[in-house]
C-alpha positions as a Markdown table, in Angstrom:
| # | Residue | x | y | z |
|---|---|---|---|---|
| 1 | Unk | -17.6 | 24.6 | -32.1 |
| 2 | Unk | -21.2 | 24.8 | -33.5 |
| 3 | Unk | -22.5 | 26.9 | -31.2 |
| 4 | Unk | -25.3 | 24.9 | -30.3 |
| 5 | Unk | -26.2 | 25.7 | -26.0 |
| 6 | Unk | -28.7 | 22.9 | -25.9 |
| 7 | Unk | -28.1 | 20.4 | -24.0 |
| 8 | Unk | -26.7 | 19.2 | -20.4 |
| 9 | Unk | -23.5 | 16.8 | -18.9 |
| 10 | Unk | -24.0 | 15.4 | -15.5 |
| 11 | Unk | -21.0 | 13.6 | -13.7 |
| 12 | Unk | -22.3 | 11.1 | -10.9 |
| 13 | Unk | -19.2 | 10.2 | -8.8 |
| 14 | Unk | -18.4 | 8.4 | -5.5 |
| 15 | Unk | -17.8 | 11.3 | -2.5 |
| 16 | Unk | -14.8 | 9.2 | -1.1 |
| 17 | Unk | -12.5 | 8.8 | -4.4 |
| 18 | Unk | -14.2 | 10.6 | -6.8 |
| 19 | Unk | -14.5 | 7.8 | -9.2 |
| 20 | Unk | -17.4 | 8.5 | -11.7 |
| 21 | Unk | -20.3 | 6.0 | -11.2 |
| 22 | Unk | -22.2 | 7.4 | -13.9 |
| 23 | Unk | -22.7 | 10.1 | -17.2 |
| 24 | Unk | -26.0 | 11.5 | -17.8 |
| 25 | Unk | -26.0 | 13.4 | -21.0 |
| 26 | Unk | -29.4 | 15.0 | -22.5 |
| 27 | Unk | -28.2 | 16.8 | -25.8 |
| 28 | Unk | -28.9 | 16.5 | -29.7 |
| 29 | Unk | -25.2 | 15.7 | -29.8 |
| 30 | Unk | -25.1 | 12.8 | -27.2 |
| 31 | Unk | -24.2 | 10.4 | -29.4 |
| 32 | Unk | -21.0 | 12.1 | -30.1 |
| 33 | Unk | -20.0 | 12.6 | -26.5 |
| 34 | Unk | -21.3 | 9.6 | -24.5 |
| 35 | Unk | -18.0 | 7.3 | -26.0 |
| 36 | Unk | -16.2 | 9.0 | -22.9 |
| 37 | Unk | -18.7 | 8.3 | -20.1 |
| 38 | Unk | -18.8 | 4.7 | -21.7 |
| 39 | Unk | -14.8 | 4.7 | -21.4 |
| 40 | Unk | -14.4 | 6.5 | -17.9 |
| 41 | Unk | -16.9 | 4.2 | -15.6 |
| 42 | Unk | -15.5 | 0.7 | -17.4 |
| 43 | Unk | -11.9 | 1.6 | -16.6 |
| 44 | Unk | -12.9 | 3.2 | -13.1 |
| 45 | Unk | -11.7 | 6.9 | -13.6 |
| 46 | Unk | -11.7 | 9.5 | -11.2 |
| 47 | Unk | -12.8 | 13.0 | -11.7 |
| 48 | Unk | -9.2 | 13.9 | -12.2 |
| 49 | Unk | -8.9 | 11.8 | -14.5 |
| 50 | Unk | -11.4 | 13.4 | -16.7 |
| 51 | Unk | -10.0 | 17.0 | -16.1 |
| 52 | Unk | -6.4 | 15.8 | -17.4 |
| 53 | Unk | -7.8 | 14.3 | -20.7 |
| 54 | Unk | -7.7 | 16.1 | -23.7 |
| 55 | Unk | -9.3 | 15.5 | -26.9 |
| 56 | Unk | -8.7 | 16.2 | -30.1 |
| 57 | Unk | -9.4 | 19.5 | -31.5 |
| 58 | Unk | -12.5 | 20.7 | -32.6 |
| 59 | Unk | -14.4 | 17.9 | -30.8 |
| 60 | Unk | -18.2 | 18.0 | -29.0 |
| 61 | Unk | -16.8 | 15.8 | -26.7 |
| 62 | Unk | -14.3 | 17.9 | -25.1 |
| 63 | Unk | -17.1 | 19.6 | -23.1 |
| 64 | Unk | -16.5 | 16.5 | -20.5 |
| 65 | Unk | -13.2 | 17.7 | -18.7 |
| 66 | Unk | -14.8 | 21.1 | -18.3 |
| 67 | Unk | -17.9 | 19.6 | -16.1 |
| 68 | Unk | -15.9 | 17.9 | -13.1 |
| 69 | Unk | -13.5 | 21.0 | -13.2 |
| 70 | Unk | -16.4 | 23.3 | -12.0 |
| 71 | Unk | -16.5 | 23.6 | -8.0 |
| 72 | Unk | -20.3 | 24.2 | -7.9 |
| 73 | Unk | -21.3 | 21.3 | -9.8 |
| 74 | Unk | -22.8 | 23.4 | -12.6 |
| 75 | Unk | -20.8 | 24.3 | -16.1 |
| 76 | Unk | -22.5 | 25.7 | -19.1 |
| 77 | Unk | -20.5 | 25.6 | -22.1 |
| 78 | Unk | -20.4 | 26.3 | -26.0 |
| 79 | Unk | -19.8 | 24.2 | -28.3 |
């Protein structure tokens, strides 16, 4: 969206269920993105969960479905 690479989205979640536990996000833009690790530990998502949500578009915060959707643990995105 602003092409800006800087920047990293950590998932913490629980091995069993997969229910996040935690967001760590060190970016310039973390402000605008953190509203959805706020909203998926409070409500008890799961990993799924994130990777069916949508946002609307163009948004920094969709970069948060694409991180649990990775099978290596690691996803570097543009946005």
């Amino acid at each position: 969206m602003i092409g800006d690479t800087r920047g990293v989205v950590k998932i913490v979640a629980d091995s069993d269920d997969e229910r996040i536990l935690g967001i760590h996000i060190c970016s310039p833009l973390a402000t605008e993105i953190i509203h959805q690790g706020y909203y998926a530990v409070k409500n008890r998502l799961n990993l799924q969960d994130l990777i069916d949500s949508y946002d609307v578009f163009p948004a920094v915060s969709e970069i948060i479905p694409y991180v649990p959707g990775n099978s290596g643990g690691i996803t570097r995105a543009t946005v």
